[in-house]
Biopython code that builds the backbone (N, CA, C, O; Angstrom):
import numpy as np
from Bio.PDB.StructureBuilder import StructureBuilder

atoms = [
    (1, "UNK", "N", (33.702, -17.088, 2.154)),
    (1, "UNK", "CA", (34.134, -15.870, 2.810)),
    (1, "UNK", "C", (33.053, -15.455, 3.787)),
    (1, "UNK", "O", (31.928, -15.298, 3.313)),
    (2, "UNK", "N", (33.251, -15.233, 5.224)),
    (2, "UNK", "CA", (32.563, -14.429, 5.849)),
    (2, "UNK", "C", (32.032, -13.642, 5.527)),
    (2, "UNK", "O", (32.437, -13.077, 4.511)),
    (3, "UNK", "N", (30.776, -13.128, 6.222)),
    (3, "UNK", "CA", (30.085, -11.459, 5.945)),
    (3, "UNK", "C", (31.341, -10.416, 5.949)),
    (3, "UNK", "O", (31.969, -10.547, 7.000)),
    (4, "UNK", "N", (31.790, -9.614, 5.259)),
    (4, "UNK", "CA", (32.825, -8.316, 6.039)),
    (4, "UNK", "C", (32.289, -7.928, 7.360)),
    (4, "UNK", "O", (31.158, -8.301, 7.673)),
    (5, "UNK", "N", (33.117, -7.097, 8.286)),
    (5, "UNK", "CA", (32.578, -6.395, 9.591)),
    (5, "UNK", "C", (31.947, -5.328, 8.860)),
    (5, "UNK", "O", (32.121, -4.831, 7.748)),
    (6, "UNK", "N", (31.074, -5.103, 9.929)),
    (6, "UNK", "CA", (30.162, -3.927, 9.603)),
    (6, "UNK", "C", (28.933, -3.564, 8.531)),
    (6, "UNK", "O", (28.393, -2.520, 8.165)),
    (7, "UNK", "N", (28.717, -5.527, 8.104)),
    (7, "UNK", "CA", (27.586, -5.673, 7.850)),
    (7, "UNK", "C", (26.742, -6.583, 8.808)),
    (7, "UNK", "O", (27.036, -7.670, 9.305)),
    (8, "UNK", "N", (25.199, -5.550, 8.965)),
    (8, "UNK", "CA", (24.661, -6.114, 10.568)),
    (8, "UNK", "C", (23.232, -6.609, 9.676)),
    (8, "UNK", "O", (22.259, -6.774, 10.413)),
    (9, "UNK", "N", (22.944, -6.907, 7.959)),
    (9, "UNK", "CA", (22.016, -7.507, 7.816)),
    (9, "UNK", "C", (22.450, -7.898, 6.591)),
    (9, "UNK", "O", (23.202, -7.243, 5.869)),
    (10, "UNK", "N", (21.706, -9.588, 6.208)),
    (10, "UNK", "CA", (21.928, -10.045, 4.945)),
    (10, "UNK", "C", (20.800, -10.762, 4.537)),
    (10, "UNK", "O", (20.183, -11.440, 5.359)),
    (11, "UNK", "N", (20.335, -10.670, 2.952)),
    (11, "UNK", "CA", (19.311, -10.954, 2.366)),
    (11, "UNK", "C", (19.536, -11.495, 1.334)),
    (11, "UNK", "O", (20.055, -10.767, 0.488)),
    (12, "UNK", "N", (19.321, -12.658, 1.013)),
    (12, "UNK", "CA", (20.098, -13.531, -0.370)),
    (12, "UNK", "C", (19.048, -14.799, -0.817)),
    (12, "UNK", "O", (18.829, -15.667, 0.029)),
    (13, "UNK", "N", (18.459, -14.887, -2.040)),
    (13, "UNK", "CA", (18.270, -15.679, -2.768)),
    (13, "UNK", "C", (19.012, -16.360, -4.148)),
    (13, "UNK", "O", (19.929, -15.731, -4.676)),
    (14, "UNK", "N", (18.639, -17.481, -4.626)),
    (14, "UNK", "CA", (19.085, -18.221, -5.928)),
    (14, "UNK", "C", (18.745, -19.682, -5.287)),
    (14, "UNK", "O", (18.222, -20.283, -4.349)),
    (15, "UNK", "N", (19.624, -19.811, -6.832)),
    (15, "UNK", "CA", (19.555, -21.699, -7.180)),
    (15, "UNK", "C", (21.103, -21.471, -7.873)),
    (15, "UNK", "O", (21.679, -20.527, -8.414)),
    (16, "UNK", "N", (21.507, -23.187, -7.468)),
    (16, "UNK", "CA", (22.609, -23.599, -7.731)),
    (16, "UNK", "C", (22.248, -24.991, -8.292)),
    (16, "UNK", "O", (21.609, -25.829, -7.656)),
    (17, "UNK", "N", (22.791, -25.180, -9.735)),
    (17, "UNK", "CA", (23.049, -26.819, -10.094)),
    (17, "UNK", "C", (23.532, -26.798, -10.882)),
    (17, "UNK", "O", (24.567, -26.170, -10.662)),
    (18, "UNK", "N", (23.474, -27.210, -12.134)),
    (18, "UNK", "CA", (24.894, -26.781, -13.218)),
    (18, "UNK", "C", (24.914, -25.644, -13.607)),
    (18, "UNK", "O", (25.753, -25.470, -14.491)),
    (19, "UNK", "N", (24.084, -24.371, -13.204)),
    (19, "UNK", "CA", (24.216, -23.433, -13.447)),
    (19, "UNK", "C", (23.386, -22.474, -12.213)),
    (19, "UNK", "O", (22.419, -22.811, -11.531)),
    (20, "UNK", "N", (23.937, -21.533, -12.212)),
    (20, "UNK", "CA", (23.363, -20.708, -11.278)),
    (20, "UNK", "C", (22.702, -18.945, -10.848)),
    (20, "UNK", "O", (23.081, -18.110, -11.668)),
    (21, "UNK", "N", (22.153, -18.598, -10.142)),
    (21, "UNK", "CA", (22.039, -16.881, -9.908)),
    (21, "UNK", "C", (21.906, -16.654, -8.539)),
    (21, "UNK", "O", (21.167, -17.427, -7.930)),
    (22, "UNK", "N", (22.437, -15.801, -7.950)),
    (22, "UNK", "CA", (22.372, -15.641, -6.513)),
    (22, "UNK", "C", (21.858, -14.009, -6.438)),
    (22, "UNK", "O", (22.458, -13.171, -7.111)),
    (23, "UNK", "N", (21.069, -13.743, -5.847)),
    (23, "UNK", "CA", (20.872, -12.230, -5.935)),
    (23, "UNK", "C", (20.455, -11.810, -3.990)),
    (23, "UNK", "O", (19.590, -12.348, -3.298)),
    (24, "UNK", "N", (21.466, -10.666, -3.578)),
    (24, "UNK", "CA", (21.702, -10.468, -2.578)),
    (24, "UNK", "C", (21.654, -8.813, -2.060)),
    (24, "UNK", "O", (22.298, -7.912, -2.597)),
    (25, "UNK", "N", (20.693, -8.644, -0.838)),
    (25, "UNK", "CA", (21.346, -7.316, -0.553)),
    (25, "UNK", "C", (21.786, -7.182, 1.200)),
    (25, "UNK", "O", (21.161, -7.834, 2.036)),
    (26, "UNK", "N", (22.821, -6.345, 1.550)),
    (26, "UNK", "CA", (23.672, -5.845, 2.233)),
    (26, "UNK", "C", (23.601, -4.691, 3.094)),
    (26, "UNK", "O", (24.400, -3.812, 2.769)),
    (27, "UNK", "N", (22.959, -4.460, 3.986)),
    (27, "UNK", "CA", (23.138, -3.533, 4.880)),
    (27, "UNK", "C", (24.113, -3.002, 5.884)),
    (27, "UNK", "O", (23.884, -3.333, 7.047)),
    (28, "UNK", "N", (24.810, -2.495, 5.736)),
    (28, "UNK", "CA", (26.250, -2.103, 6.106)),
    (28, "UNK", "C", (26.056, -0.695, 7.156)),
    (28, "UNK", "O", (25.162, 0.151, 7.157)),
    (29, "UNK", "N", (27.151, -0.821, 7.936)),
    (29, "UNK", "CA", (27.436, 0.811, 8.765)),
    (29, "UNK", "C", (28.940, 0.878, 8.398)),
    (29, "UNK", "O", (29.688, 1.215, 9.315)),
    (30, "UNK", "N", (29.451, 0.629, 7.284)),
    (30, "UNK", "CA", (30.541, 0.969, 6.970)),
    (30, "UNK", "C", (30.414, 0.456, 5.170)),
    (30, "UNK", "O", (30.171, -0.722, 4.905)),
    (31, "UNK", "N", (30.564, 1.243, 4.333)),
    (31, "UNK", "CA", (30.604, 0.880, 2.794)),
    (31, "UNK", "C", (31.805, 0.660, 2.397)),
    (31, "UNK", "O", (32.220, -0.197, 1.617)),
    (32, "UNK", "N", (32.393, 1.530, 3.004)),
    (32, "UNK", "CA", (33.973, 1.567, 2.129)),
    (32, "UNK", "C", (34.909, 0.316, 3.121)),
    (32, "UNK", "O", (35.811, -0.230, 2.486)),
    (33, "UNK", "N", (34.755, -0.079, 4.406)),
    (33, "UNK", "CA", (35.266, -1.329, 4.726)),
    (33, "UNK", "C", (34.733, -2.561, 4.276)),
    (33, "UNK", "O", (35.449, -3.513, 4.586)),
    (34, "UNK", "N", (33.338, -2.960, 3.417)),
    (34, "UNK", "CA", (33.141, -4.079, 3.287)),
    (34, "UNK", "C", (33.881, -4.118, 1.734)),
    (34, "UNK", "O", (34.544, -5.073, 1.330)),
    (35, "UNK", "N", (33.562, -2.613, 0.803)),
    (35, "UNK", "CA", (34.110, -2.572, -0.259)),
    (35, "UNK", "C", (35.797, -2.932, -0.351)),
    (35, "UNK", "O", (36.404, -3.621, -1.171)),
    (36, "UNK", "N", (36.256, -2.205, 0.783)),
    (36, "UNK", "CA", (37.648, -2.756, 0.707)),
    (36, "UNK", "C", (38.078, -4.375, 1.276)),
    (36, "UNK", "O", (39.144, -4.975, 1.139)),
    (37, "UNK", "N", (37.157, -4.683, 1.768)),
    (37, "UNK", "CA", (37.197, -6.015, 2.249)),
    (37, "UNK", "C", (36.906, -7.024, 1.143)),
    (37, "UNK", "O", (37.547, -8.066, 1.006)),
    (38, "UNK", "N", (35.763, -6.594, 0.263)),
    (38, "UNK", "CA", (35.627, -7.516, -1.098)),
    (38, "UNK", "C", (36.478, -7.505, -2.310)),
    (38, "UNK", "O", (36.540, -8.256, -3.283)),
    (39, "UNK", "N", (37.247, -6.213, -1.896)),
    (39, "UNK", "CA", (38.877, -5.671, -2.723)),
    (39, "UNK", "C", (39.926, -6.577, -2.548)),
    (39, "UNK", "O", (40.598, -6.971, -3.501)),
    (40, "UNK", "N", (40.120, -6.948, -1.345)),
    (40, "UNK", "CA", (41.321, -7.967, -0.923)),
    (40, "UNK", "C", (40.565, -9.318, -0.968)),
    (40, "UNK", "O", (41.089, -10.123, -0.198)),
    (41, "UNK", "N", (39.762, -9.690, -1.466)),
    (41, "UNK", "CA", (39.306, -11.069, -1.728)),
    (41, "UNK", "C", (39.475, -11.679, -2.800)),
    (41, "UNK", "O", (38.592, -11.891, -3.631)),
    (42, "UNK", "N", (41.018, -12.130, -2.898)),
    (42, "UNK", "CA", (41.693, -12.455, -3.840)),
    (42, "UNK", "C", (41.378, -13.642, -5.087)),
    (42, "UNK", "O", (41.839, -13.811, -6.216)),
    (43, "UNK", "N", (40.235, -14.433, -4.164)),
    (43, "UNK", "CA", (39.735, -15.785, -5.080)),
    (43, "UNK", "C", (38.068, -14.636, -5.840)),
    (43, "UNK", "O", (37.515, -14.905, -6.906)),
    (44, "UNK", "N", (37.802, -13.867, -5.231)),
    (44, "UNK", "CA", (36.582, -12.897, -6.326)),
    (44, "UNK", "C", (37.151, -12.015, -6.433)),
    (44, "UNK", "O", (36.946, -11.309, -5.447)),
    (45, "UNK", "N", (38.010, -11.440, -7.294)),
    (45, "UNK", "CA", (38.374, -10.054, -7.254)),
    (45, "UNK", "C", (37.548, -8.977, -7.604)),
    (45, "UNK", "O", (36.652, -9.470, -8.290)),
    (46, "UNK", "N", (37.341, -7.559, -7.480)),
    (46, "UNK", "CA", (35.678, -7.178, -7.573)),
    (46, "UNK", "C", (36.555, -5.868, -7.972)),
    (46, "UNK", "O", (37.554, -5.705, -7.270)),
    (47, "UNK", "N", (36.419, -5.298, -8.585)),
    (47, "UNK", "CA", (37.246, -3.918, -9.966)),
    (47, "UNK", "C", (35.548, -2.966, -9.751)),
    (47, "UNK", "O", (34.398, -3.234, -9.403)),
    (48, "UNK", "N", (36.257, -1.893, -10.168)),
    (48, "UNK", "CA", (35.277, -1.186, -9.691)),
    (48, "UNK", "C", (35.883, 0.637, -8.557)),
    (48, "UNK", "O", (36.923, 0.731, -7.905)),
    (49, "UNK", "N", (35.214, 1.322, -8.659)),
    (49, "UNK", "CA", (33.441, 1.457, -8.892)),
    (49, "UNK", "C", (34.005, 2.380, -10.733)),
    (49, "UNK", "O", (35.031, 2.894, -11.178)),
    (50, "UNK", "N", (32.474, 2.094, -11.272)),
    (50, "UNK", "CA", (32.471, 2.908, -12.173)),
    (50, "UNK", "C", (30.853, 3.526, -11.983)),
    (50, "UNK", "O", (29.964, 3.190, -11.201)),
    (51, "UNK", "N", (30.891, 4.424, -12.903)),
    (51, "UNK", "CA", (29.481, 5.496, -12.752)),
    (51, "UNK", "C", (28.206, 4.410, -13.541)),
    (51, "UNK", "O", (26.996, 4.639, -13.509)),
    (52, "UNK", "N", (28.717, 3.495, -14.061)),
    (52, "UNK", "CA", (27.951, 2.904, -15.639)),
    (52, "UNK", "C", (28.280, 1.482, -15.260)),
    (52, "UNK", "O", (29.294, 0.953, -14.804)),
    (53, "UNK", "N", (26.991, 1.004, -15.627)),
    (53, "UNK", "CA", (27.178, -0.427, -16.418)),
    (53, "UNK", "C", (26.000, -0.659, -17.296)),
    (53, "UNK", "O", (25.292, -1.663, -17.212)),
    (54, "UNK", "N", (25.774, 0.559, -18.356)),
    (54, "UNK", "CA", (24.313, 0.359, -19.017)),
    (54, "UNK", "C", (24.156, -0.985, -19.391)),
    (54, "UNK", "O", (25.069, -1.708, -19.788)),
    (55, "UNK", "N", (22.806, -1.352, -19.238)),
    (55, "UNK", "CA", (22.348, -2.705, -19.317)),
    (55, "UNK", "C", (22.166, -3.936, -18.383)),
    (55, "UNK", "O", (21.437, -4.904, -18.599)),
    (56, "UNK", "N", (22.805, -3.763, -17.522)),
    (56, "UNK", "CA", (23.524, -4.355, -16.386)),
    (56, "UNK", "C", (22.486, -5.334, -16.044)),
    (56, "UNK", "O", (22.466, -6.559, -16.169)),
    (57, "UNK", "N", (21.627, -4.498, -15.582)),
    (57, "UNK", "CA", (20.606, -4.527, -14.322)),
    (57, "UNK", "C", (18.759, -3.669, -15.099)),
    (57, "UNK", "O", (18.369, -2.508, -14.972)),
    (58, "UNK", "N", (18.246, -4.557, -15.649)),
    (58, "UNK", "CA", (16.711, -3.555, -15.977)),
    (58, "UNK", "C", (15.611, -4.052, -15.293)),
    (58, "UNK", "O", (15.505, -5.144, -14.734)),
    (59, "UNK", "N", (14.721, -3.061, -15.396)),
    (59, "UNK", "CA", (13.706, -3.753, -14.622)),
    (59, "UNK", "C", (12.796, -5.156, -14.902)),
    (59, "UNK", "O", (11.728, -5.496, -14.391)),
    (60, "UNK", "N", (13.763, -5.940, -16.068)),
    (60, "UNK", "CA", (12.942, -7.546, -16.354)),
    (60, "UNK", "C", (13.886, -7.898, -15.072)),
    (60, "UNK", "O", (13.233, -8.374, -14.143)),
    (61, "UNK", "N", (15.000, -7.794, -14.873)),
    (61, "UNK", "CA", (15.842, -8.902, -14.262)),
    (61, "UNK", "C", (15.281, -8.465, -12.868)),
    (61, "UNK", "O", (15.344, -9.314, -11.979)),
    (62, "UNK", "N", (14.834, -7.458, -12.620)),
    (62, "UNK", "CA", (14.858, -7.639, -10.981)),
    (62, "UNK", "C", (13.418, -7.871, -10.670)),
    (62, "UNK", "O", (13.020, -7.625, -9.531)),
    (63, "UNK", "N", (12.335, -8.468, -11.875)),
    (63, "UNK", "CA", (11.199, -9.175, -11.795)),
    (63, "UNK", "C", (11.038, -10.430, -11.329)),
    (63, "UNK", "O", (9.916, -10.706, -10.903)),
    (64, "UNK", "N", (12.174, -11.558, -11.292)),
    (64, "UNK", "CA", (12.090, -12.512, -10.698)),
    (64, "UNK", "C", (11.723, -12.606, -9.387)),
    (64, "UNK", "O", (11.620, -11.539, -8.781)),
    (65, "UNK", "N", (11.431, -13.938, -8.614)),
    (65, "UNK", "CA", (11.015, -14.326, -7.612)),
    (65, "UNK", "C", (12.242, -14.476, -6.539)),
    (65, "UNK", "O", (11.893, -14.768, -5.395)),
    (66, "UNK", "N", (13.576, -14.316, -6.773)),
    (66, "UNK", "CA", (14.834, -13.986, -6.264)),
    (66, "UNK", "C", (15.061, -12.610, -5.810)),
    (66, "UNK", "O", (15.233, -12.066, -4.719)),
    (67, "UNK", "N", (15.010, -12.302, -6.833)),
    (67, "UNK", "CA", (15.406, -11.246, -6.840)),
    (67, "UNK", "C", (14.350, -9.891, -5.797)),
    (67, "UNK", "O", (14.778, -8.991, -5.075)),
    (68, "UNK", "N", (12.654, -10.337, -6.194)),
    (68, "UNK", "CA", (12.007, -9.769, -5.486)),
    (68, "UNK", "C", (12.001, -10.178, -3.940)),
    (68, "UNK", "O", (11.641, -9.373, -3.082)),
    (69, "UNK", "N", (12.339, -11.228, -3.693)),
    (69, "UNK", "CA", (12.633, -11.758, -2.415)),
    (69, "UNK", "C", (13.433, -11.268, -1.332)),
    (69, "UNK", "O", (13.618, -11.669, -0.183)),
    (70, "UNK", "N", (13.863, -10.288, -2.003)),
    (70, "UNK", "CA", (15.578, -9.499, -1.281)),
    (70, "UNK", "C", (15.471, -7.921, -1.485)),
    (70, "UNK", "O", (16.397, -7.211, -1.093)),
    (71, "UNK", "N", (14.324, -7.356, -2.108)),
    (71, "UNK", "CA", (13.943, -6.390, -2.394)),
    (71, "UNK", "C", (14.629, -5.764, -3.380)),
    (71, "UNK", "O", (14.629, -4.544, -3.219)),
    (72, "UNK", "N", (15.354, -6.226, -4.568)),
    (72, "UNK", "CA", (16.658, -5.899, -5.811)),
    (72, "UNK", "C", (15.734, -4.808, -6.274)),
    (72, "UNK", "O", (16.384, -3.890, -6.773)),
    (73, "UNK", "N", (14.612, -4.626, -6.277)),
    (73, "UNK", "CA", (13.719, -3.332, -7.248)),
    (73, "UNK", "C", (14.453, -2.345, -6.636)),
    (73, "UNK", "O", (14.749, -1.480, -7.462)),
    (74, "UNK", "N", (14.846, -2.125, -5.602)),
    (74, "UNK", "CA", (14.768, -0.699, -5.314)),
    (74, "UNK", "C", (16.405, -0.647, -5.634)),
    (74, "UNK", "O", (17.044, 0.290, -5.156)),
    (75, "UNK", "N", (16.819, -1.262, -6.128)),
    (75, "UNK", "CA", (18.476, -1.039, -6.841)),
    (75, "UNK", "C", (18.610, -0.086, -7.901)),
    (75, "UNK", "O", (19.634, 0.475, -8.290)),
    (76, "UNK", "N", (16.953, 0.062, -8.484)),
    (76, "UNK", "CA", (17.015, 0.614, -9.518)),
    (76, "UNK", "C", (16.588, 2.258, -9.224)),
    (76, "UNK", "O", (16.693, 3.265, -9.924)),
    (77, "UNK", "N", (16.153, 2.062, -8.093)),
    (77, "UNK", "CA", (16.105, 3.535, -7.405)),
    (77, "UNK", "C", (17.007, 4.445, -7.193)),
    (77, "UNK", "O", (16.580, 5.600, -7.172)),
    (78, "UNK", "N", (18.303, 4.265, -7.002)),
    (78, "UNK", "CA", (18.970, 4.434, -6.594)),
    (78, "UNK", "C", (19.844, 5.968, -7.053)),
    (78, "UNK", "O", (20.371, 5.849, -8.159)),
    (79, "UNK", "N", (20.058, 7.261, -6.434)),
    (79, "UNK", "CA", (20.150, 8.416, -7.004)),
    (79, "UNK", "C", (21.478, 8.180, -7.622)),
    (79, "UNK", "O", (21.508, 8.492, -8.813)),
    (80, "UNK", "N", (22.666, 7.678, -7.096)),
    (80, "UNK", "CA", (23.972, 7.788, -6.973)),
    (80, "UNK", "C", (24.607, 6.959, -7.526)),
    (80, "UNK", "O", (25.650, 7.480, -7.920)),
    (81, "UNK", "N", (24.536, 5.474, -7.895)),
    (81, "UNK", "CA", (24.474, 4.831, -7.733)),
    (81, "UNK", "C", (26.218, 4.412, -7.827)),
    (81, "UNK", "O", (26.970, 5.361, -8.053)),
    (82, "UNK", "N", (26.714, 3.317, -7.692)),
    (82, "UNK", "CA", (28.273, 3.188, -7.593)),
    (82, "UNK", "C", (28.024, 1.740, -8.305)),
    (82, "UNK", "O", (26.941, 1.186, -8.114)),
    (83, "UNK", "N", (29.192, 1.012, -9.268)),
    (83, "UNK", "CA", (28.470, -0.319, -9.854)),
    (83, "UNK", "C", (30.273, -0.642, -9.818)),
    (83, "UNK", "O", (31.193, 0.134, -10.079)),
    (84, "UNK", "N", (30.328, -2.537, -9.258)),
    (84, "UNK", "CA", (31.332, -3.140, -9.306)),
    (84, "UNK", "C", (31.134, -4.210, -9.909)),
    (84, "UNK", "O", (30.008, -4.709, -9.916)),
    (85, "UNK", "N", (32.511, -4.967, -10.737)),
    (85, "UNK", "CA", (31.901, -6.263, -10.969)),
    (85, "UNK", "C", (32.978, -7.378, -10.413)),
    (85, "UNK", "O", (34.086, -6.939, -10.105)),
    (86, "UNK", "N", (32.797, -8.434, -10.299)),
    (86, "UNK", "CA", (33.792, -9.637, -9.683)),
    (86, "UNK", "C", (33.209, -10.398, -10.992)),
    (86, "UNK", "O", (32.235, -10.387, -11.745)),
    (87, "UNK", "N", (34.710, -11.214, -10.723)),
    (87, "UNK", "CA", (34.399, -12.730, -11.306)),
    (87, "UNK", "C", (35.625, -13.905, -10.834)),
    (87, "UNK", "O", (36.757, -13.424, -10.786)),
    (88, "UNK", "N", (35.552, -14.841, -10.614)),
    (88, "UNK", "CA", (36.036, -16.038, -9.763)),
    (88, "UNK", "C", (37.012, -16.180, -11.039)),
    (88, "UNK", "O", (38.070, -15.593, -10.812)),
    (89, "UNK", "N", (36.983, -16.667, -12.070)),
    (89, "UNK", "CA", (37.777, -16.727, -13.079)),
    (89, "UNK", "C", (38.160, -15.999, -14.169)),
    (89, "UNK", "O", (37.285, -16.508, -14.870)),
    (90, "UNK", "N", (38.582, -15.420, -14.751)),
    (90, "UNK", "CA", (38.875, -14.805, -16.656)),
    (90, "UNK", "C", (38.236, -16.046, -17.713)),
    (90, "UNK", "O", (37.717, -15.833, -18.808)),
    (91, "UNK", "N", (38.456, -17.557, -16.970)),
    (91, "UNK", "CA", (38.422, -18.421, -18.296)),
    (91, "UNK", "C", (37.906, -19.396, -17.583)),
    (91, "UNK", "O", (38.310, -19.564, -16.433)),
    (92, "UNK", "N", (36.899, -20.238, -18.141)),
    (92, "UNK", "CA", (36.660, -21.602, -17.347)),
    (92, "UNK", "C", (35.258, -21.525, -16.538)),
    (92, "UNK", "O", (34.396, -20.754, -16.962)),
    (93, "UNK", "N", (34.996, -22.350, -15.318)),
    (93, "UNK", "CA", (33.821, -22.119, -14.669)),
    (93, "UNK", "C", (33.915, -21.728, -13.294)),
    (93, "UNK", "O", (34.557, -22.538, -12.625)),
    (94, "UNK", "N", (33.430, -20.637, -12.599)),
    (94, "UNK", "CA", (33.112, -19.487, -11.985)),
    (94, "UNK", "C", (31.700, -19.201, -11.664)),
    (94, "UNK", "O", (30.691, -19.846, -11.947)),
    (95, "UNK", "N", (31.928, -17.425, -10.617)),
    (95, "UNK", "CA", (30.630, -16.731, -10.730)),
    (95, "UNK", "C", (31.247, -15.568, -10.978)),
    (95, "UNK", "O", (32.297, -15.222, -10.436)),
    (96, "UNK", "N", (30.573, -14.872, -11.869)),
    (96, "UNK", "CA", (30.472, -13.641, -12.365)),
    (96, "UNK", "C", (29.565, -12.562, -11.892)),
    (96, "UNK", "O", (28.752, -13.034, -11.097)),
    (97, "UNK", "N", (29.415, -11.377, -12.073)),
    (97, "UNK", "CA", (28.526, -10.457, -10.995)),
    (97, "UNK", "C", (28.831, -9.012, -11.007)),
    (97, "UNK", "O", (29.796, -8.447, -11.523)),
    (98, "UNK", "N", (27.695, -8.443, -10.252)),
    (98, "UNK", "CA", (27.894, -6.971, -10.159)),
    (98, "UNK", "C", (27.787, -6.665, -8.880)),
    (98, "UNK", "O", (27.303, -7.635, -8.296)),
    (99, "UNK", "N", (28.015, -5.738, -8.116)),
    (99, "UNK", "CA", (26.837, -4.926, -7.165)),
    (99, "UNK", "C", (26.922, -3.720, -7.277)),
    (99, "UNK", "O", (27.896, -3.176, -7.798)),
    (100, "UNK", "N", (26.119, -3.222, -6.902)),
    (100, "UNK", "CA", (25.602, -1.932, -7.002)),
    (100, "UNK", "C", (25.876, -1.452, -5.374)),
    (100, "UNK", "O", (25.819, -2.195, -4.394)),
    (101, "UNK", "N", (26.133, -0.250, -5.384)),
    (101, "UNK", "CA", (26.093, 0.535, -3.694)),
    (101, "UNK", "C", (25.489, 1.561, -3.946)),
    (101, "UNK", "O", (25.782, 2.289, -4.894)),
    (102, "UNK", "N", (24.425, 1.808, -3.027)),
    (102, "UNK", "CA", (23.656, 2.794, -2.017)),
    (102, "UNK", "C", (24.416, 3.409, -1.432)),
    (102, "UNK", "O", (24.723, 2.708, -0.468)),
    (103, "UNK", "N", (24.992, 4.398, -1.389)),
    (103, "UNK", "CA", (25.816, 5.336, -0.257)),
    (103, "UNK", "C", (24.822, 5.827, 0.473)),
    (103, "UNK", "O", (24.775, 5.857, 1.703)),
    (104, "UNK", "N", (24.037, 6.207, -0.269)),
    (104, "UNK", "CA", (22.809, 7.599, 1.250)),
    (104, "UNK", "C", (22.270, 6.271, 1.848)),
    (104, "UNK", "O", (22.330, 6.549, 3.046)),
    (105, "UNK", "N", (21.768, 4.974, 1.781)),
    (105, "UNK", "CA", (20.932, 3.918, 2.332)),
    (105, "UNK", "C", (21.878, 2.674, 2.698)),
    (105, "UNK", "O", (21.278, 1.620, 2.908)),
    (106, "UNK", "N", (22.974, 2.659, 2.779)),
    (106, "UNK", "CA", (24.264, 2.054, 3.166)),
    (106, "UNK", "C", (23.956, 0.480, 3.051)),
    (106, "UNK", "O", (24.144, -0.447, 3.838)),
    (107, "UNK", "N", (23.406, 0.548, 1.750)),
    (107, "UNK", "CA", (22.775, -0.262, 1.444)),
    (107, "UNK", "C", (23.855, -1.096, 0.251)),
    (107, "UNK", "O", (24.649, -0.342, -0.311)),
    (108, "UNK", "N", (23.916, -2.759, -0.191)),
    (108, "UNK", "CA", (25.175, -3.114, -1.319)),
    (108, "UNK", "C", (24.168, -4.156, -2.024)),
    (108, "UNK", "O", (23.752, -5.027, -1.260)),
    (109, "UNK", "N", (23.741, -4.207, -3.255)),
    (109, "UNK", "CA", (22.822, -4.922, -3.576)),
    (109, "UNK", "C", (23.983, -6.174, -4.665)),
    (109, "UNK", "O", (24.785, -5.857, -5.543)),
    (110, "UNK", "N", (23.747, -7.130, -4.312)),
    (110, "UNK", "CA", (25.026, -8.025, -5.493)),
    (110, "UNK", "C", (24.157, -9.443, -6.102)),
    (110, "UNK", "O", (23.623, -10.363, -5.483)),
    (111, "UNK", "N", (24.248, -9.235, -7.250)),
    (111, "UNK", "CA", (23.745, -10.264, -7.882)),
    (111, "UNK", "C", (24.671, -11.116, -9.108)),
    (111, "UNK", "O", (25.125, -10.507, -10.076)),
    (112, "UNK", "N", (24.831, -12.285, -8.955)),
    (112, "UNK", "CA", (25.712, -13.100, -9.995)),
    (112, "UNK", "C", (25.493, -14.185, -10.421)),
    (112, "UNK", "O", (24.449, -14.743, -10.083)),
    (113, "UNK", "N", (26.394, -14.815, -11.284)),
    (113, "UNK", "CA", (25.694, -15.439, -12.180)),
    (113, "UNK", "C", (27.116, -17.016, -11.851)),
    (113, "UNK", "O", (28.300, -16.983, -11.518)),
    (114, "UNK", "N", (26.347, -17.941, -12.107)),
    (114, "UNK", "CA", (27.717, -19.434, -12.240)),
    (114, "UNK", "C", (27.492, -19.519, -13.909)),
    (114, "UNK", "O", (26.582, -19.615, -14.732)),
    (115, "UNK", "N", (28.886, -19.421, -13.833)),
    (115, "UNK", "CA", (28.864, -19.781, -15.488)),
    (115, "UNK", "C", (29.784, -20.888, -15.855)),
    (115, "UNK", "O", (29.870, -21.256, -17.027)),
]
sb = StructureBuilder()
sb.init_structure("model")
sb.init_model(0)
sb.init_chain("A")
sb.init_seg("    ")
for serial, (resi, resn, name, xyz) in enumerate(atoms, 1):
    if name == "N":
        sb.init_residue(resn, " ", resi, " ")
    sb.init_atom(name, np.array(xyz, "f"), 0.0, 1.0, " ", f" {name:<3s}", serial, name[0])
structure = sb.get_structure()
């Protein structure tokens, strides 16, 4: 899938081989068109937003060398925060995932997993 319109920066690390993590962030001048754009992306479907995903996301996971690479710490900053999740399949092998949105920093931080 393309970037959505109205994202004018992208920042993404991982590894892929029989298993994988991709951790990514998103700078947008539009939130709610890339959100609705990752809505109609019928092969990741992405459900969402909820206020919660305790556990999700702590500050071990965004210690990696991925993750710090893309700046994911400051996900945890975040006053407002909005949390979605996708996954490629219900059953079988896929990527699974969250992101998180920044509304005041129009900012979409997404990190997932190949399972």
């Amino acid at each position: 899938m393309p970037a959505p319109a109205g994202v004018s920066i992208i920042k993404a690390a991982g590894e892929s081989s029989l298993s994988g993590v991709f951790w990514m962030r998103m700078k947008t001048n539009n939130i709610n068109a890339v959100i609705s754009a990752l809505k109609r992306n019928s092969k990741v479907p992405l459900t969402g937003p909820r206020s919660d995903l305790a556990g999700s996301v702590t500050p071990r996971d965004v210690a990696n060398s991925y993750a710090a690479s893309v700046g994911w710490s400051k996900a945890l900053l975040i006053k407002k925060p909005e949390y979605y999740e996708f996954s490629t399949k219900p059953f079988g092998t896929g990527w699974a995932g969250i992101l998180i949105v920044d509304r005041a920093q129009n900012i979409i931080y997404a990190r997932g997993d190949l399972y």
